[in-house]
Structure formats: C-alpha cells, structure tokens
N, C-alpha and C positions, 0 to 999 in steps of 0.2 A: 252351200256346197260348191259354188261355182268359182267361187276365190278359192277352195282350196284344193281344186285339183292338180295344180303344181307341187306340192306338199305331196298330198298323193303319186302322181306318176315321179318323184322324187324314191320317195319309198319302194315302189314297186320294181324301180329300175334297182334298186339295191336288193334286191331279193327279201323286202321286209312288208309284212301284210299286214293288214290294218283294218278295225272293227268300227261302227260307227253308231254316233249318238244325234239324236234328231228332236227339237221341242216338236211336237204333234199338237199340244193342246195347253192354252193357259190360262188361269182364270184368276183375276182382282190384276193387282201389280207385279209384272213380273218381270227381267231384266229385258230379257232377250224376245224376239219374236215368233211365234209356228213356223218352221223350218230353217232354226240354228241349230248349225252342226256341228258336232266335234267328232276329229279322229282321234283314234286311240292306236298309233302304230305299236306292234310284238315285240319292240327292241323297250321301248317306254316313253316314246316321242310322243306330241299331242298335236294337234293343231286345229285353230276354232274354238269356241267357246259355245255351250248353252243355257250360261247365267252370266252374271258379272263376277265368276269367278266363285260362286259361294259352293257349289256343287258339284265340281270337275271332279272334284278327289273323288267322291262318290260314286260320279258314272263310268271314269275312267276305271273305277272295279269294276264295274256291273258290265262297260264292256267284254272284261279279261275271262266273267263266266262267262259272260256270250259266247263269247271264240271259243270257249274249252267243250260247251255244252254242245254248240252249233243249234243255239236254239234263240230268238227274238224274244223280246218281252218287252212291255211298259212299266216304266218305272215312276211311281208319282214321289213329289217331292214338295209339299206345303207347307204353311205355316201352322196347321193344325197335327202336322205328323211327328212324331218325335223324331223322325231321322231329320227333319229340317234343322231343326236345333244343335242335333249332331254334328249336320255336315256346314251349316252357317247358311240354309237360307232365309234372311231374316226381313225380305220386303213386305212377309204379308199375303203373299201371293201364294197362288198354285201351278204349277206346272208337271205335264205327264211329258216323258221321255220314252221316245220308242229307241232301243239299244238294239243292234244289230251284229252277229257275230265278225260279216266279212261287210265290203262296201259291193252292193250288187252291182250287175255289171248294167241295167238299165238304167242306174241312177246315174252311171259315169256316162253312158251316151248321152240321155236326157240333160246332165251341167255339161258337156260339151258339144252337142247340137243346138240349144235354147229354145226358147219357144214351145217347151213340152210340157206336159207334166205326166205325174208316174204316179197313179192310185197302191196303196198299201191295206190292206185289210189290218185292223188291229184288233187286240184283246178286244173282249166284253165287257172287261172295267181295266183297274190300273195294278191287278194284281199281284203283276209281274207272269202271268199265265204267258204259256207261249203262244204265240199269236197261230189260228187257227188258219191257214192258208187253203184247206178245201171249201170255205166256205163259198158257194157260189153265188155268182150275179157282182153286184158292184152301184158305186152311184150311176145315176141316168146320166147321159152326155152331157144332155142340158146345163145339169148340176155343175158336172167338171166343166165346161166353155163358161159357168159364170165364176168359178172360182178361178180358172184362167184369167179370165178377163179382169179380175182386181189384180193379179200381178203379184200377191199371197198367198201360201199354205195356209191350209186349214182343213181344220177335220170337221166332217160330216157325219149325220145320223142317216143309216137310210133302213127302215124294218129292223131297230134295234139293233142292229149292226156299224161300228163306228168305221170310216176308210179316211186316212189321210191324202188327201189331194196334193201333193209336193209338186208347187210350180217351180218350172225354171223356165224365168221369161228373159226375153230377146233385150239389151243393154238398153236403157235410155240413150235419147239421142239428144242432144243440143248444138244446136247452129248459131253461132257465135258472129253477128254480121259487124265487121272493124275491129282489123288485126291492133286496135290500139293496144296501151300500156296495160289497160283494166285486163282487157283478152286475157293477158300472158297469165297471172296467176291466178285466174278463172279457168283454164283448160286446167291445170296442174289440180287446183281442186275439183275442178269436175269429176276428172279420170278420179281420185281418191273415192270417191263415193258414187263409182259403177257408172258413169256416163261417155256414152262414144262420144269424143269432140270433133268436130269440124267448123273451123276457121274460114269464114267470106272476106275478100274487098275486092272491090276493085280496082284498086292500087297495090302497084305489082311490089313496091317499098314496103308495103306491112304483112304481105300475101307471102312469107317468104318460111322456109324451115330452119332458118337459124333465128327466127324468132320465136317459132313455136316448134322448137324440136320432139314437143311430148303431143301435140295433135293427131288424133287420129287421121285425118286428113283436112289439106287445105286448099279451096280451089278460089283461083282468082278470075272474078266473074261479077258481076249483078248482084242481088237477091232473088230477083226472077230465075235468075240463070242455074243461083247455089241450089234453088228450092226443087229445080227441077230437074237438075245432076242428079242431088243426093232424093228424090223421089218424098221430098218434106210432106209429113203427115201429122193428124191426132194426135197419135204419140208423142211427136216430139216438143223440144223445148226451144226456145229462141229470144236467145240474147242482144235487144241492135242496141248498138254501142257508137258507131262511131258520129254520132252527134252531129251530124252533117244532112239537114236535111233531103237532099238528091239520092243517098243512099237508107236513111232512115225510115224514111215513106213509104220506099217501094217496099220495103222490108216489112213491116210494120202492114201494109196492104196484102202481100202475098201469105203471111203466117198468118193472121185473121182470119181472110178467105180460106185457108188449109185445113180449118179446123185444131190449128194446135194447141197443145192444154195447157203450153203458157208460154205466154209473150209479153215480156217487161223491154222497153225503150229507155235509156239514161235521158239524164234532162232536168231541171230547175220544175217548178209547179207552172211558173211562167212560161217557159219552153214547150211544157206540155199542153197546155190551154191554145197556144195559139197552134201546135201541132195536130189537135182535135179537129180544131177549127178547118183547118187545109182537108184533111181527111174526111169531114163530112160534107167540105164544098166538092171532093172528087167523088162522091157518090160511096163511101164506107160507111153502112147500115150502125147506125146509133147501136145498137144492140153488139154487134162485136166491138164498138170501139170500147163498151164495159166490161171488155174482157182484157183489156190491155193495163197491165203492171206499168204506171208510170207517175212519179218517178222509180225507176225498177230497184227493187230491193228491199231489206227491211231497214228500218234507221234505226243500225249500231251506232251512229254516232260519228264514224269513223270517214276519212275522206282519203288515206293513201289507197293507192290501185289494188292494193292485197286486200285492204278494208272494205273497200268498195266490190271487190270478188268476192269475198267473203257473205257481205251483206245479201249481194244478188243470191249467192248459190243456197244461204239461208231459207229466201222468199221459193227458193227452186223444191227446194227437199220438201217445205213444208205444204206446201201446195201438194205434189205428187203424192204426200200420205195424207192430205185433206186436213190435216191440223191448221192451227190457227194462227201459229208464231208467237205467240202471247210467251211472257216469260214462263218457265217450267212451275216457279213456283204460285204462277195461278191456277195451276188445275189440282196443285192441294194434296199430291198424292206424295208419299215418301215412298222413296225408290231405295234398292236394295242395300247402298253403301249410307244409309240415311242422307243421302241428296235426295232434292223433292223432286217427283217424276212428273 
C-alpha cells in the first residue's frame, strides 16, 4: 500500500475515487504476498497488483460491486474453484482477497506514518459475506507486536474469528560505508526495493552528491561517527566497501556491536581471513564475527560494479526474508507463470 499512495493522492487530487483489494490470506503457491494491494480507481485506472496478473480482471469487478454496494467482502480464488480457471489463476495455490468499497482513511495514515499496523475484522469464511464490523474485541496486543515485529501481514484466528493484521513498517535502512564505484549502483537498487540509503567516507572526494544524487543521505565522517549520526541499529543493513582496512574495521566493529541483522564487508577469502584475524586480536567476540557476510554477496558470477551491487543486494533481500538464496528452482515449486517458485 505504501508505494502506491502517489497513485492514490494522484487520483484524489483529480476528483476520482478508488476502491481497494488486499491478499489477507494464502495458502500452497501463490504469486504475491498477505498485504498486496491493488487499486481500482472509478475512471478505470488500476494500480498494484495481487497476483502475477492472473486475477486483476476479476477483482477489479469485485472492486466495482464493492463501491456500488458500499459493502466489504473476501473473495477466494484457488485452484480448486472454478473461477480460478476462469480468471487464469493457475499456480496451484489459494488466496482470499479482502475487496473494499472506498480506501479507508486509517489505512492512508497508517502507509504514510509507517511503523503501524491497522487490525481488519474479516468474514467467517471467504464467502464473499460482508464482513461483520460489530463484531467485538480483536487480537491481543501481544499478537499484533509479534506480527509487527516480522515486518508482514497476516491473518489471525482469534475464538473463531479471522482479523487481518496489515503491517506498515518503518523503510529498511542500509549504510553503505565507501562512496566507491560499487556504492553508486547499490543505492539506486537499494531505493528500488524499499531501502532508505545513506552513504559513509571519510573522504570528502567520494562523500559528495554529484556522486550519489539518489541517496537518501550522505554524511562524511567515520563509521563511529555515521553510526551514531544516523542512530545505527538491529534493523538495519550495512554494506563496508571501501576495502581499506582503517575504515573497514571500524565499520565492521561498530555494526557487529549494534546488533545489526546484516553485515557483509567486500574482500578476497584471503582478505578476509587475515581481517578476522585483526578483529579478534582487537577483542571482537568469535561469535559476532559469525555474523559477518564476507566475502559480501552471493556468487553471481559477475565482477562489474552493477554486478557486484547486484550480488550484494541479492544476499541483502534474502536474508531479510530468511530465505536461503539457493536458485528458485530448488525449492521445486512452479510458480504462477509456470516459472518455478
């Protein structure tokens, strides 16, 4: 929902209103994930997706009753229903679609505050019933702080009652230490796939905005220094790059210490052996040095600077959803467009 509120406040600055489709629930293979949205603007505009395309036709109707009825419903769409076949979804999978008639106004502050989420009471199966809103109570906190805290929508059972947990969490963050050549088209895919960039050196010749004019911010400092500008945590991601031992170490020591859930270093297997080595003569606990990506990335193969961004940001994605990087067609699953998922 959060990429497409410009779509939206687009629309609504033109006086045209727009109804909304949400995956709530999926079960085997299914394209998209619990909380892919499409809009269905009143003119006949779309935007978002909640398949790989095989079911838009479908719900982009289901929106148009929404809006006329002014009434919410789920719509399920699997391989065992005959509308699947109808409307082309053919990976096999199930997924229920909560259709909305308008875009509520909690859901728009929630994608533009972040950090929220917005509990939804849903039907009692996928019958397309209108969802029963006086239903009272809801999930425990508890519940919602741990489905926050995966950074996922998903729906919940709580006393036979299903509620959709719609998180909208706060951007990932990556710190990027050595404005070198790799840097440049490492921020540019970063931002593509939802990550706030900020750019470290401490040299003021690679620290500059006409190198990185798409970074979020760039501060020329330390790694002590960036880590503690930008308030570095858990959360975030950290990229050292500039292959320069004096700045690689301290970088590499302050993310460790931070806690953050990933830190890859560039570097040769050689490079990194005797880099260990320095790191455990300076007192860095054997146990977080097993946390360190090095050499960082995954082996595409590839050695230009895009290839090299590429690879890294690969290792980054797969990590943050706990996958394994393994190629897609080991895990054996055919995916929607018959490519193996």
């Amino acid at each position: 929902m959060i990429e497409l509120l410009p779509d939206l406040e687009r629309w609504r600055a033109e006086g045209v209103d727009a109804g909304r489709a949400v995956v709530v629930r999926t079960i085997g293979s299914a394209p998209r994930p619990e909380g892919a949205v499409l809009l269905a603007a009143s003119d006949g505009r779309i935007a978002g997706s909640v398949s790989a395309g095989c079911v838009e036709g479908a719900v982009v109707e289901e929106v148009g009753r929404a809006r006329r009825s002014g009434r919410s419903c789920v719509m399920r769409y699997g391989i065992s229903d005959e509308r699947a076949w109808d409307v082309g979804l053919a990976c096999g999978g199930t997924i229920d679609v909560l259709v909305e008639p308008a875009v509520r106004a909690e859901i728009v502050q929630a994608a533009q505050e972040r950090g929220r989420v917005v509990v939804t009471p849903l039907p009692a199966d996928a019958s397309g019933a209108g969802a029963d809103e006086t239903t009272p109570g809801g999930p425990p906190s508890e519940v919602v702080a741990a489905v926050m805290a995966t950074g996922r929508s998903r729906t919940v059972e709580v006393e036979g009652r299903a509620f959709f947990i719609e998180v909208f969490p706060r951007r990932s963050r990556l710190l990027i230490i050595g404005g070198v050549e790799v840097a440049r088209p490492l921020v540019s895919m970063a931002r593509a796939v939802g990550y706030e960039t900020i750019v470290a050196d401490g040299r003021a010749r690679f620290a500059t905005r006409e190198r990185f004019p798409d970074a979020d911010r760039i501060i020329l400092g330390w790694p002590d220094e960036a880590a503690e500008m930008m308030g570095l945590g858990p959360a975030d991601a950290v990229a050292v790059l500039t292959h320069d031992p004096k700045f690689d170490e301290p970088a590499i020591t302050v993310a460790l210490a931070r806690g953050c859930r990933y830190v890859g270093a560039i570097g040769s297997a050689r490079a990194q052996a005797g880099r260990r080595e320095r790191l455990l003569a300076a007192g860095v606990p054997e146990a977080e040095l097993q946390r360190l990506r090095g050499p960082i990335g995954l082996d595409l193969g590839g050695r230009e600077p895009a290839e090299t961004a590429l690879a890294i940001l690969a290792e980054m994605v797969a990590m943050r959803h706990g996958a394994s990087g393994r190629p897609m067609r080991d895990r054996g699953v055919v995916g929607a467009a018959g490519s193996v998922r």
